[in-house]
C-alpha positions in Angstrom: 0.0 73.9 130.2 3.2 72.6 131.3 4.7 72.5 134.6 7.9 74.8 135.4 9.6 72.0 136.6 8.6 70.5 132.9 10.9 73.2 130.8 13.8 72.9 129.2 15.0 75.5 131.3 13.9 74.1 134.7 15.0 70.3 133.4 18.5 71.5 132.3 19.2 73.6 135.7 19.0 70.8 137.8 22.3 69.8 136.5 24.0 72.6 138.0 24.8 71.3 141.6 26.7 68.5 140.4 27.8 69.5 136.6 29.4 72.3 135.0 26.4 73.4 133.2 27.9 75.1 130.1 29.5 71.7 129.6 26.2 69.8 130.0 24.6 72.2 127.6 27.0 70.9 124.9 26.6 67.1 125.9 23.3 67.9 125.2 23.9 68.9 121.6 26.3 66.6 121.3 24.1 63.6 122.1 20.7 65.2 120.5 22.3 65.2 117.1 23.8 61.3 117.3 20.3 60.9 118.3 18.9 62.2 115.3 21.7 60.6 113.0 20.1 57.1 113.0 21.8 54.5 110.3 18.2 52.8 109.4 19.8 49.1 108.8 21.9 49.1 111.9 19.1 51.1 113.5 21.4 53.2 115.9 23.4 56.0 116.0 25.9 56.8 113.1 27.7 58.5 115.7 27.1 55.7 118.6 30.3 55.9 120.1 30.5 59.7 120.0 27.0 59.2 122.3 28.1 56.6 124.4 31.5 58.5 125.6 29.3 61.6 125.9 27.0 59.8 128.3 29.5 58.0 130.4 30.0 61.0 132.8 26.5 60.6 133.6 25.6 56.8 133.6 25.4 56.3 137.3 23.4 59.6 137.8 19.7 59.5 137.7 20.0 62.7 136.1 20.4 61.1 132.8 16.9 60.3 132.1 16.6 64.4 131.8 18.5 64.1 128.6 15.5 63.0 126.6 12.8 64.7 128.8 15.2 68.0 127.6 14.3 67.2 123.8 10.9 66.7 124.1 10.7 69.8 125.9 13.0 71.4 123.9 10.9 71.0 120.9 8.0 71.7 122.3 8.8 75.1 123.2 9.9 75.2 120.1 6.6 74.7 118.3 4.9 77.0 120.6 7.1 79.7 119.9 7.1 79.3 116.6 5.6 82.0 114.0 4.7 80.4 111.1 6.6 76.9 110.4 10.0 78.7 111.9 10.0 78.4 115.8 12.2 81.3 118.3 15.5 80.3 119.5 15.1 78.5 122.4 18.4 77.0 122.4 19.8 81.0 122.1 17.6 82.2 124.4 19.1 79.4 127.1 22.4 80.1 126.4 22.4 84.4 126.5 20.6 83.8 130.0 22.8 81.2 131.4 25.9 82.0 129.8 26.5 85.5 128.1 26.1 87.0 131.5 28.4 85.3 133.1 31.6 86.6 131.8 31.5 84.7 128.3 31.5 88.1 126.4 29.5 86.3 123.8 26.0 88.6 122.8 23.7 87.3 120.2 21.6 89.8 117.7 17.9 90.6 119.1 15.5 88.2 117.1 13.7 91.6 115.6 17.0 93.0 114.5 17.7 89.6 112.7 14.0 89.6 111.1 14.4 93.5 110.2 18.1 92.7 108.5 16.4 89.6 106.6 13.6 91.5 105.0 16.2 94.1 104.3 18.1 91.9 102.3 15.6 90.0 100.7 13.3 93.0 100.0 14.9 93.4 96.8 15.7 90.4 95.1 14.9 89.9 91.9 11.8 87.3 91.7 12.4 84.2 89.4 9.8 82.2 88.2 10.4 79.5 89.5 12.6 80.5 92.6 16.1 79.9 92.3 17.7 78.7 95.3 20.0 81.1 96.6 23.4 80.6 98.7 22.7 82.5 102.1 25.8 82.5 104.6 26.2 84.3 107.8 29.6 84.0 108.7 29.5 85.1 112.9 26.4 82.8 112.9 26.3 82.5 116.4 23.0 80.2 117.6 21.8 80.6 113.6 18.9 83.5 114.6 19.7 85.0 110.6 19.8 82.1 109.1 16.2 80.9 110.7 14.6 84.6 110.1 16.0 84.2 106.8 14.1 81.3 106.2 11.2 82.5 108.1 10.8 85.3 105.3 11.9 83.6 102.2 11.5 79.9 102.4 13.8 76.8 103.0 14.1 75.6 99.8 17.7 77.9 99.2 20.8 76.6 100.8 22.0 78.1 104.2 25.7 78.1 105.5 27.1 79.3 108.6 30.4 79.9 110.1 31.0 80.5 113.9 34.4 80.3 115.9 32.5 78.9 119.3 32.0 75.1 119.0 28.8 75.2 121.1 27.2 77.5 119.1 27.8 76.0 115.7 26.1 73.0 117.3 23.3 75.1 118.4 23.1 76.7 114.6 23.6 72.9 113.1 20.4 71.8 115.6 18.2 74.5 115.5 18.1 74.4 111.6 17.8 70.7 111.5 14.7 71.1 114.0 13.3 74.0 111.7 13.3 71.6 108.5 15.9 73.3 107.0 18.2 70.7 105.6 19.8 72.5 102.5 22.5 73.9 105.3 26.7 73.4 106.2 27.6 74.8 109.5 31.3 75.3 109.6 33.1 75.9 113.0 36.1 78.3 112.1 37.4 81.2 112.3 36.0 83.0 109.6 38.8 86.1 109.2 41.2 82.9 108.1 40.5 80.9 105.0 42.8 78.0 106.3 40.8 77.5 109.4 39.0 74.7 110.3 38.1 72.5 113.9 34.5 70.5 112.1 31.8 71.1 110.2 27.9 70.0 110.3 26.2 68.8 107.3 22.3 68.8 107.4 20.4 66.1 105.0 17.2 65.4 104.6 18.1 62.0 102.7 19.5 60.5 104.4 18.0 62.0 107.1 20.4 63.9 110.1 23.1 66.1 110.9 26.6 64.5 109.7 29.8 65.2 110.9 32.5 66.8 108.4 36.2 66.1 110.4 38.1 66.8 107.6 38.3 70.4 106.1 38.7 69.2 102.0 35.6 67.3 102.7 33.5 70.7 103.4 32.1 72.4 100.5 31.9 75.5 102.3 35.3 75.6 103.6 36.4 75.4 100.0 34.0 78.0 98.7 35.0 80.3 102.2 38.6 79.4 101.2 38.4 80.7 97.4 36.6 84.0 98.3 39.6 85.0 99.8 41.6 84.4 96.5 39.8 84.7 94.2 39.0 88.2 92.7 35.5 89.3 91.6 35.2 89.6 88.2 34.2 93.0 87.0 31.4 93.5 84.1 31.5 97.1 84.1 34.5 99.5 83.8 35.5 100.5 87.4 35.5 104.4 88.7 38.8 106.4 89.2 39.3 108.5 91.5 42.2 111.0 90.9 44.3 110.5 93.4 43.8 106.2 92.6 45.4 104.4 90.0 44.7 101.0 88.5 41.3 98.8 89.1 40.0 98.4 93.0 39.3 94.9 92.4 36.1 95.4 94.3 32.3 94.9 92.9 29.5 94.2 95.2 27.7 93.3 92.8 29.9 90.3 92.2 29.5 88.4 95.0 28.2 85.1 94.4 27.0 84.1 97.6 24.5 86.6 99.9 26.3 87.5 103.1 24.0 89.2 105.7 
Protein backbone atom coordinates (compact mmCIF):
# COMPACT_ATOMS: atom_id res chain seq x y z
CA UNK A 1 0.00 0.00 0.00
CA UNK A 2 1.32 3.24 -0.88
CA UNK A 3 1.94 6.21 1.12
CA UNK A 4 -0.37 9.46 0.48
CA UNK A 5 2.61 11.40 0.18
CA UNK A 6 3.52 8.53 -2.66
CA UNK A 7 0.40 9.56 -5.23
CA UNK A 8 0.25 11.21 -8.13
CA UNK A 9 -1.99 13.46 -6.57
CA UNK A 10 -0.01 14.22 -3.33
CA UNK A 11 3.52 14.25 -5.69
CA UNK A 12 2.05 16.72 -8.16
CA UNK A 13 0.45 19.27 -5.34
CA UNK A 14 3.57 19.99 -3.97
CA UNK A 15 4.19 22.07 -6.86
CA UNK A 16 1.63 24.48 -6.07
CA UNK A 17 3.50 26.90 -3.70
CA UNK A 18 5.99 27.76 -6.15
CA UNK A 19 4.30 26.77 -9.69
CA UNK A 20 1.23 27.49 -11.42
CA UNK A 21 -0.02 24.03 -11.27
CA UNK A 22 -2.23 23.82 -14.30
CA UNK A 23 0.92 24.77 -16.17
CA UNK A 24 3.00 22.01 -14.33
CA UNK A 25 0.28 19.57 -15.16
CA UNK A 26 1.02 20.16 -18.90
CA UNK A 27 4.93 20.15 -18.47
CA UNK A 28 4.23 16.93 -17.22
CA UNK A 29 2.58 15.63 -20.36
CA UNK A 30 4.69 17.40 -22.26
CA UNK A 31 7.84 15.84 -20.96
CA UNK A 32 6.15 12.16 -20.22
CA UNK A 33 5.57 11.78 -23.93
CA UNK A 34 9.38 12.94 -25.21
CA UNK A 35 10.09 10.49 -22.57
CA UNK A 36 8.34 7.78 -24.15
CA UNK A 37 9.46 8.90 -27.80
CA UNK A 38 12.95 7.32 -27.54
CA UNK A 39 14.98 7.20 -31.12
CA UNK A 40 16.64 3.60 -30.28
CA UNK A 41 20.10 4.49 -32.24
CA UNK A 42 20.55 7.90 -30.67
CA UNK A 43 18.96 6.43 -27.59
CA UNK A 44 17.16 9.74 -26.44
CA UNK A 45 14.38 11.65 -26.89
CA UNK A 46 13.01 12.36 -30.50
CA UNK A 47 11.69 15.30 -29.04
CA UNK A 48 15.01 16.17 -26.67
CA UNK A 49 14.87 19.63 -27.05
CA UNK A 50 11.13 20.01 -26.63
CA UNK A 51 12.17 18.15 -23.01
CA UNK A 52 14.96 20.08 -22.20
CA UNK A 53 13.19 23.68 -22.69
CA UNK A 54 10.23 22.09 -20.76
CA UNK A 55 12.50 21.34 -17.87
CA UNK A 56 14.54 24.45 -17.73
CA UNK A 57 12.01 26.25 -15.49
CA UNK A 58 12.62 23.69 -13.05
CA UNK A 59 16.41 22.70 -13.11
CA UNK A 60 17.49 24.41 -9.96
CA UNK A 61 14.47 23.17 -8.03
CA UNK A 62 14.69 19.96 -6.25
CA UNK A 63 11.24 19.54 -7.23
CA UNK A 64 12.28 18.02 -10.43
CA UNK A 65 13.03 14.75 -9.31
CA UNK A 66 8.98 14.46 -8.77
CA UNK A 67 8.68 14.40 -12.51
CA UNK A 68 9.58 10.76 -12.80
CA UNK A 69 8.34 9.70 -9.21
CA UNK A 70 4.85 11.30 -10.96
CA UNK A 71 5.02 8.51 -13.83
CA UNK A 72 5.64 5.74 -11.90
CA UNK A 73 2.89 6.66 -9.78
CA UNK A 74 0.91 7.68 -12.42
CA UNK A 75 0.89 4.32 -13.89
CA UNK A 76 0.60 2.61 -11.07
CA UNK A 77 -2.65 3.99 -10.18
CA UNK A 78 -3.35 3.31 -13.38
CA UNK A 79 -2.99 -0.52 -13.18
CA UNK A 80 -4.80 -0.58 -10.05
CA UNK A 81 -7.69 1.04 -11.33
CA UNK A 82 -7.86 -0.72 -14.16
CA UNK A 83 -10.88 -3.18 -15.19
CA UNK A 84 -9.76 -5.51 -17.37
CA UNK A 85 -6.51 -4.51 -19.53
CA UNK A 86 -8.17 -0.71 -19.69
CA UNK A 87 -7.17 1.27 -16.52
CA UNK A 88 -9.71 4.58 -15.10
CA UNK A 89 -8.67 7.94 -15.96
CA UNK A 90 -6.41 9.10 -13.62
CA UNK A 91 -5.05 11.79 -15.49
CA UNK A 92 -9.12 13.06 -15.83
CA UNK A 93 -9.86 12.42 -12.65
CA UNK A 94 -6.70 14.97 -11.53
CA UNK A 95 -7.61 17.50 -13.80
CA UNK A 96 -11.78 17.75 -12.99
CA UNK A 97 -10.63 18.02 -9.23
CA UNK A 98 -7.89 20.45 -9.63
CA UNK A 99 -9.07 22.34 -12.47
CA UNK A 100 -12.81 22.14 -13.67
CA UNK A 101 -13.69 23.64 -10.27
CA UNK A 102 -11.88 26.37 -10.39
CA UNK A 103 -13.51 28.47 -13.02
CA UNK A 104 -12.19 26.44 -16.16
CA UNK A 105 -15.89 25.63 -17.22
CA UNK A 106 -14.47 22.49 -18.62
CA UNK A 107 -16.70 19.10 -17.28
CA UNK A 108 -15.73 15.78 -18.47
CA UNK A 109 -18.55 12.76 -19.12
CA UNK A 110 -18.98 10.39 -15.84
CA UNK A 111 -16.90 7.15 -16.64
CA UNK A 112 -20.36 4.99 -16.45
CA UNK A 113 -22.04 7.40 -18.88
CA UNK A 114 -19.03 6.84 -21.26
CA UNK A 115 -19.16 2.84 -20.70
CA UNK A 116 -23.20 2.94 -20.99
CA UNK A 117 -22.80 5.15 -24.49
CA UNK A 118 -20.00 2.52 -25.75
CA UNK A 119 -22.07 -0.52 -25.32
CA UNK A 120 -24.78 1.44 -26.82
CA UNK A 121 -23.07 1.95 -29.84
CA UNK A 122 -21.29 -1.17 -30.17
CA UNK A 123 -24.28 -3.34 -29.11
CA UNK A 124 -25.34 -3.57 -32.60
CA UNK A 125 -22.68 -3.95 -34.93
CA UNK A 126 -22.69 -6.28 -37.24
CA UNK A 127 -19.99 -9.20 -36.23
CA UNK A 128 -17.40 -9.99 -38.95
CA UNK A 129 -15.52 -12.94 -38.92
CA UNK A 130 -12.59 -11.93 -38.59
CA UNK A 131 -13.25 -8.42 -37.01
CA UNK A 132 -12.85 -5.63 -39.17
CA UNK A 133 -11.15 -2.77 -37.61
CA UNK A 134 -13.45 0.07 -37.36
CA UNK A 135 -12.67 3.95 -37.43
CA UNK A 136 -14.00 5.27 -33.95
CA UNK A 137 -13.74 9.21 -33.46
CA UNK A 138 -14.95 11.27 -30.65
CA UNK A 139 -14.64 14.61 -31.69
CA UNK A 140 -15.04 16.80 -28.03
CA UNK A 141 -12.69 13.99 -26.72
CA UNK A 142 -11.83 15.76 -23.82
CA UNK A 143 -9.19 13.37 -21.47
CA UNK A 144 -10.20 10.32 -24.13
CA UNK A 145 -12.78 8.52 -21.24
CA UNK A 146 -14.97 7.20 -24.79
CA UNK A 147 -12.32 6.39 -26.57
CA UNK A 148 -10.79 4.09 -23.60
CA UNK A 149 -14.46 2.58 -22.69
CA UNK A 150 -14.63 2.09 -26.21
CA UNK A 151 -11.84 -0.01 -26.27
CA UNK A 152 -12.56 -1.49 -22.92
CA UNK A 153 -15.73 -3.12 -24.64
CA UNK A 154 -14.66 -3.85 -28.02
CA UNK A 155 -10.98 -4.25 -28.30
CA UNK A 156 -7.86 -2.21 -29.46
CA UNK A 157 -7.25 -3.59 -32.48
CA UNK A 158 -9.71 -0.78 -34.45
CA UNK A 159 -8.35 2.64 -34.93
CA UNK A 160 -9.31 5.48 -32.54
CA UNK A 161 -9.25 9.31 -33.33
CA UNK A 162 -9.96 12.24 -31.30
CA UNK A 163 -10.45 15.82 -31.66
CA UNK A 164 -10.39 18.33 -28.60
CA UNK A 165 -10.03 22.24 -28.75
CA UNK A 166 -8.02 22.31 -25.17
CA UNK A 167 -4.26 21.57 -25.78
CA UNK A 168 -3.90 19.92 -22.31
CA UNK A 169 -6.45 17.67 -22.82
CA UNK A 170 -5.55 16.29 -26.18
CA UNK A 171 -2.21 15.51 -24.42
CA UNK A 172 -4.01 13.83 -21.74
CA UNK A 173 -6.26 11.76 -24.52
CA UNK A 174 -2.78 11.23 -26.67
CA UNK A 175 -1.13 9.71 -23.15
CA UNK A 176 -3.71 7.95 -21.65
CA UNK A 177 -4.23 5.83 -24.87
CA UNK A 178 -0.65 5.31 -25.34
CA UNK A 179 -0.53 4.00 -21.61
CA UNK A 180 -3.62 1.77 -22.35
CA UNK A 181 -1.86 -0.03 -25.47
CA UNK A 182 -3.85 1.53 -27.79
CA UNK A 183 -1.58 2.56 -30.56
CA UNK A 184 -3.92 2.44 -33.66
CA UNK A 185 -4.96 6.28 -32.53
CA UNK A 186 -4.52 10.31 -33.98
CA UNK A 187 -5.43 12.84 -31.53
CA UNK A 188 -6.03 16.07 -33.22
CA UNK A 189 -6.10 19.38 -31.25
CA UNK A 190 -8.72 21.61 -33.20
CA UNK A 191 -11.66 23.03 -33.27
CA UNK A 192 -13.83 20.51 -34.51
CA UNK A 193 -17.05 22.83 -35.74
CA UNK A 194 -14.18 24.18 -38.41
CA UNK A 195 -12.67 21.83 -41.01
CA UNK A 196 -9.69 24.38 -41.55
CA UNK A 197 -8.62 24.22 -38.06
CA UNK A 198 -5.57 23.05 -36.78
CA UNK A 199 -2.86 24.00 -33.69
CA UNK A 200 -0.99 19.82 -33.62
CA UNK A 201 -1.81 16.61 -33.70
CA UNK A 202 -0.52 13.25 -31.77
CA UNK A 203 0.21 10.18 -33.56
CA UNK A 204 0.35 6.92 -31.47
CA UNK A 205 2.73 3.88 -32.96
CA UNK A 206 3.52 0.97 -31.70
CA UNK A 207 6.48 0.54 -34.30
CA UNK A 208 8.15 2.61 -33.88
CA UNK A 209 7.23 2.73 -30.57
CA UNK A 210 5.74 6.42 -29.03
CA UNK A 211 3.60 9.30 -29.46
CA UNK A 212 4.80 11.59 -32.52
CA UNK A 213 4.19 14.96 -33.08
CA UNK A 214 2.14 16.05 -36.22
CA UNK A 215 3.00 20.23 -36.63
CA UNK A 216 1.80 20.46 -39.84
CA UNK A 217 -2.06 19.99 -40.67
CA UNK A 218 -1.53 18.16 -44.45
CA UNK A 219 0.60 15.75 -42.56
CA UNK A 220 -2.62 14.54 -40.39
CA UNK A 221 -4.67 11.90 -41.74
CA UNK A 222 -7.39 12.85 -39.68
CA UNK A 223 -7.48 16.41 -40.32
CA UNK A 224 -7.94 15.51 -43.98
CA UNK A 225 -10.57 12.86 -43.35
CA UNK A 226 -12.32 15.68 -40.58
CA UNK A 227 -11.71 18.18 -43.45
CA UNK A 228 -13.58 16.11 -46.32
CA UNK A 229 -16.67 15.23 -44.08
CA UNK A 230 -17.46 18.59 -44.20
CA UNK A 231 -17.59 18.59 -48.19
CA UNK A 232 -18.12 15.87 -49.14
CA UNK A 233 -21.85 14.61 -49.34
CA UNK A 234 -22.92 11.11 -48.27
CA UNK A 235 -23.84 9.05 -50.91
CA UNK A 236 -27.32 7.82 -50.89
CA UNK A 237 -28.19 3.93 -51.78
CA UNK A 238 -31.67 4.19 -51.21
CA UNK A 239 -34.25 6.72 -52.64
CA UNK A 240 -34.69 9.49 -49.95
CA UNK A 241 -38.32 10.41 -48.31
CA UNK A 242 -40.32 13.53 -49.29
CA UNK A 243 -42.05 15.25 -47.21
CA UNK A 244 -44.74 17.57 -48.78
CA UNK A 245 -43.93 20.68 -47.90
CA UNK A 246 -39.72 19.53 -49.04
CA UNK A 247 -38.46 19.48 -52.37
CA UNK A 248 -35.31 17.98 -53.77
CA UNK A 249 -32.92 15.29 -51.87
CA UNK A 250 -31.86 16.12 -48.03
CA UNK A 251 -28.52 15.06 -48.72
CA UNK A 252 -28.50 13.32 -45.41
CA UNK A 253 -28.14 9.36 -44.59
CA UNK A 254 -26.97 8.09 -41.37
CA UNK A 255 -26.38 5.23 -42.55
CA UNK A 256 -23.58 6.66 -44.75
CA UNK A 257 -21.24 7.72 -42.48
CA UNK A 258 -18.06 6.10 -42.86
CA UNK A 259 -16.48 6.69 -39.64
CA UNK A 260 -18.52 5.86 -36.02
CA UNK A 261 -18.90 9.10 -34.20
CA UNK A 262 -20.05 8.60 -30.55
Amino acid sequence: MKSKKETFAHLIEAFQYRYDLRTVFDDFLTMTMCAFTVDPVKKQSHYEDLYMETIEKYKTDELRHNFPKMVAALIQEMEESGQGNISDDVLGNFYELQFCRKGAGQFFTPMPICEFMAACVSGNEPVDEPPRPLRIIDPTCGSGRMLLCYAKQNGKQHHYFGIEIDRTCAKMTALNLFLNGIFNAEIMCADALSPTSFFISYRLSFLPLGIFRITEREDSPLWHAHKEAFYTKPQVDRKPIILPSESGDSGFDPGASQMSLF
